[in-house]
C-alpha positions in Angstrom: 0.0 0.0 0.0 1.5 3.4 -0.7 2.4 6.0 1.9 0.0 9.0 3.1 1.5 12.3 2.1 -0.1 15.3 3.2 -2.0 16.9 0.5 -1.5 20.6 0.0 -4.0 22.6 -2.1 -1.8 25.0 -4.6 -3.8 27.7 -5.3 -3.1 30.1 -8.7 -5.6 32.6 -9.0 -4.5 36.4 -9.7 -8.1 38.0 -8.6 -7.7 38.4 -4.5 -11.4 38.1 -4.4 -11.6 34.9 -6.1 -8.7 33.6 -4.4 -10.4 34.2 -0.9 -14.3 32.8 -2.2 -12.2 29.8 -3.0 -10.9 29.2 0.4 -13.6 29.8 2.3 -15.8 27.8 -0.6 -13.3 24.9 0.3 -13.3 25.3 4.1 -17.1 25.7 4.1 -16.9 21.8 2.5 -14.5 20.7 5.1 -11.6 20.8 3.3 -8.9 21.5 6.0 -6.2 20.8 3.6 -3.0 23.7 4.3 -3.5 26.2 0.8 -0.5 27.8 -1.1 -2.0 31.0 -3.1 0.2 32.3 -6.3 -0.8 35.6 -7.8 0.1 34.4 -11.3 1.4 31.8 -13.3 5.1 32.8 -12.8 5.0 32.0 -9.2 3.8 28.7 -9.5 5.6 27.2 -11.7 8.6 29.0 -10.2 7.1 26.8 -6.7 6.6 23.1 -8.6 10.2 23.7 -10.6 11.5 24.6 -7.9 13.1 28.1 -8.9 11.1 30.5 -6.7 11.6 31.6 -2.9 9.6 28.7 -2.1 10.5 25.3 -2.6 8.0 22.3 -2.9 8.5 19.8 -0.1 8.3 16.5 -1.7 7.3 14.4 1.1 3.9 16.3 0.8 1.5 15.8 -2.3 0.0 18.2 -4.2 -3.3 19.5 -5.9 -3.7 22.8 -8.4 -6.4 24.8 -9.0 -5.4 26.8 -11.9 -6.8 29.5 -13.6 -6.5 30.4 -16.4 -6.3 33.7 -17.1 -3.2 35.0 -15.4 -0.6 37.4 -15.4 3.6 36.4 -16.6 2.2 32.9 -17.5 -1.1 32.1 -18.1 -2.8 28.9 -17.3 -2.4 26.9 -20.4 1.5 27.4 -20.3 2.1 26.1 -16.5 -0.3 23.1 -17.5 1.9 22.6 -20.3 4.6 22.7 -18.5 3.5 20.4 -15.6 2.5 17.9 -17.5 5.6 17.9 -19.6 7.8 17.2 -17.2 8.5 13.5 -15.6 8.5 14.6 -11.9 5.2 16.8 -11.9 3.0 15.4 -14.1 1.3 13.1 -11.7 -0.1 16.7 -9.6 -3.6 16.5 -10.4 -5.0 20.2 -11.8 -8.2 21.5 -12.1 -8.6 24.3 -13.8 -10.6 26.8 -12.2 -11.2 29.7 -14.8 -13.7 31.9 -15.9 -13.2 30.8 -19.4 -16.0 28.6 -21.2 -14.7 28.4 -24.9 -14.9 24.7 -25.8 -11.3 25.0 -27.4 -10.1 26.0 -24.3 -11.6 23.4 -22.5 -10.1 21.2 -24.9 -7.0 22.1 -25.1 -6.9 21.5 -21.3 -8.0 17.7 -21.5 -5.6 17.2 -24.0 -3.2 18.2 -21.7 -3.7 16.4 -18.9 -6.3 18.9 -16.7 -8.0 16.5 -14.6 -11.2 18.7 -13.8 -12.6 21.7 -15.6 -14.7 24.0 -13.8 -16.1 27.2 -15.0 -16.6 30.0 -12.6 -20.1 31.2 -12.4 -20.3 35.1 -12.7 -23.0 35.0 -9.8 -21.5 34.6 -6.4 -24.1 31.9 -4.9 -23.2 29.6 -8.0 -19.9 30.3 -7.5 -20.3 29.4 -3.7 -22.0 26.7 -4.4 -19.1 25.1 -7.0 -16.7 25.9 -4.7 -18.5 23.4 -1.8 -19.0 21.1 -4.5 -14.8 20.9 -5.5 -14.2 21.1 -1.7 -17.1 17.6 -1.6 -15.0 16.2 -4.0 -11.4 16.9 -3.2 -12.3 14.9 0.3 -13.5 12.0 -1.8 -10.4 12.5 -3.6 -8.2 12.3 -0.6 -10.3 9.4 0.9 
């Protein structure tokens, strides 16, 4: 059986607001999980390659919720990255953007995204999606 590592939610989401709705969406599911917030793309993949200020501990496991829409790098180019590259492509991502153009959403699956979720404009759907990711990332973990 493999080993429990502690599962630390990366967040990368430029919009402060958003960032903080998804939080509080995820501890209002009873997700407890310790968060990491980047501001933009940069950061985070500066984080998983291990570049940045911050350095990934690798006894912990990791999930991203990506947006896509960000500033330096945008979300299609640190999922391209991350799933390019033998020692991160096993993170799961779900992309967590604002964004519903099919070819987007496409061009996720194809590579590798493991979840897309649009971001409802109205804050009680948006609520609501958030307590349904945080319902799932604990079936996830389980």
């Amino acid at each position: 059986m493999a080993e429990y590592k502690e599962m630390i939610i990366l967040i990368a989401e430029d919009d402060d607001g958003h960032a903080e709705l998804i939080k509080e969406g995820l501890g209002d599911a009873g997700v407890c999980n310790n968060t990491i917030r980047f501001s933009n793309g940069e950061e985070v993949w500066d984080f998983l390659s291990e570049k940045g200020e911050n350095i990934k501990d690798r006894n912990k496991s990791y999930l991203l919720l990506l947006d896509l829409n960000m500033p330096k790098m945008d979300g299609l180019e640190v999922l391209r990255r991350l799933k390019g590259n033998s020692d991160l492509k096993e993170i799961p991502v779900m992309m967590l953007t604002t964004t519903d153009d099919p070819r987007e959403v496409e061009e996720c699956y194809k590579l590798g995204c493991n979840m897309y979720i649009t971001k409802p404009v109205d804050f009680v759907k948006f609520a609501e999606t958030l307590k349904r990711l945080g319902l799932f990332i604990q079936i996830v973990k389980i």
